[in-house]
ZATIRO-206215 format. One record per residue (C-alpha): residue in one letter; x, y, z. Coordinates in steps of 0.25 Angstrom, whole numbers, plus 5000, padded with zeros to 4 digits. Layout:
BEGIN
{code->A px->X py->Y pz->Z}
...
This chain:
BEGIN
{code->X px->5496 py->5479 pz->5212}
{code->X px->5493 py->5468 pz->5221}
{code->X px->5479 py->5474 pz->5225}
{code->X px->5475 py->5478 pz->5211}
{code->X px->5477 py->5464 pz->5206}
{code->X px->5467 py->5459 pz->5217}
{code->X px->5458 py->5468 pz->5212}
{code->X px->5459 py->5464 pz->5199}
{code->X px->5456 py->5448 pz->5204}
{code->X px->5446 py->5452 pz->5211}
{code->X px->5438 py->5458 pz->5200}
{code->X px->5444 py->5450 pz->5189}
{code->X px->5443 py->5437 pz->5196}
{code->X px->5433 py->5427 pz->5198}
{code->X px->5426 py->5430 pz->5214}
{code->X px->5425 py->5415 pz->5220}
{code->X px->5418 py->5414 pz->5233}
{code->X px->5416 py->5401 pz->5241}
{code->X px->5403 py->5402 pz->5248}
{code->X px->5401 py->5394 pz->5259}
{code->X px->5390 py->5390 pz->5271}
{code->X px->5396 py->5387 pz->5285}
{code->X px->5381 py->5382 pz->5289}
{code->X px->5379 py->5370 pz->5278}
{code->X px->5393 py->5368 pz->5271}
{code->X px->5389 py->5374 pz->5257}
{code->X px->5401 py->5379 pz->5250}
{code->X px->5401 py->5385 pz->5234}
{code->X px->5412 py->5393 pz->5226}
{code->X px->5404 py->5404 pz->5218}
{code->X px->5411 py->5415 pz->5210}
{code->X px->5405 py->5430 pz->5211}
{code->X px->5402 py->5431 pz->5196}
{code->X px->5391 py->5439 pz->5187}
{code->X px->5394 py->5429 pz->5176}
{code->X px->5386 py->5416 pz->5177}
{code->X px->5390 py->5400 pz->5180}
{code->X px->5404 py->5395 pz->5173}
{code->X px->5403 py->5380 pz->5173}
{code->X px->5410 py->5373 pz->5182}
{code->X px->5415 py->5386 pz->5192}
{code->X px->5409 py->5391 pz->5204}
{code->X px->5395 py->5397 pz->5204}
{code->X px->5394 py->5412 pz->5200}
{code->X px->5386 py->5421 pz->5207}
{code->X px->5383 py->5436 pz->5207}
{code->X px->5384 py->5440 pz->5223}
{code->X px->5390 py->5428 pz->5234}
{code->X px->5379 py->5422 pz->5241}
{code->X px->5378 py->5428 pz->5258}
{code->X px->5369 py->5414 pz->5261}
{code->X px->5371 py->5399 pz->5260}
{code->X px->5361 py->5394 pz->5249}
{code->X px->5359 py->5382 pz->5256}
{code->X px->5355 py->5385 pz->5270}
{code->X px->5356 py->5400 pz->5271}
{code->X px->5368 py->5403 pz->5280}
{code->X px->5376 py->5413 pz->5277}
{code->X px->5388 py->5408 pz->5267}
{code->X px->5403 py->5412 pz->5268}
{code->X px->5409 py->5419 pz->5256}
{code->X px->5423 py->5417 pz->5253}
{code->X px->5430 py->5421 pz->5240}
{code->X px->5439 py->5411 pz->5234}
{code->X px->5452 py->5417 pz->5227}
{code->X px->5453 py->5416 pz->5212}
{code->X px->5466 py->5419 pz->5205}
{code->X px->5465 py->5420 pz->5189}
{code->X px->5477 py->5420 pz->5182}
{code->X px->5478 py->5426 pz->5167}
């Protein structure tokens, strides 16, 4: 029961990651979506970026655990 209801979330779910770069401090919160910009939430974007878009390092990728309640 428990692992099917983590799979539900997981595809459910809105995918949160917090993207950061060890080499100059840039940090953002995007959410792994098809589905364009709501206002005031984190940025959408279709794959998770592998480089640092300010000076090109590799980025850390970690997902951010989101729990909806219905």
């Amino acid at each position: 029961m428990i692992a099917s209801t983590r799979t539900l979330q997981n595809t459910i779910g809105p995918q949160c990651y917090r993207v950061c770069c060890s080499e100059c401090s840039y940090m953002e919160t995007v959410e792994l979506s098809r589905e364009h910009d709501e206002p005031g939430g984190p940025r959408s974007v279709a794959e998770l970026p592998k480089v640092c878009p300010v000076c090109g390092a590799g980025v850390t990728r970690k997902r951010i655990p989101v729990l909806l309640r219905y």
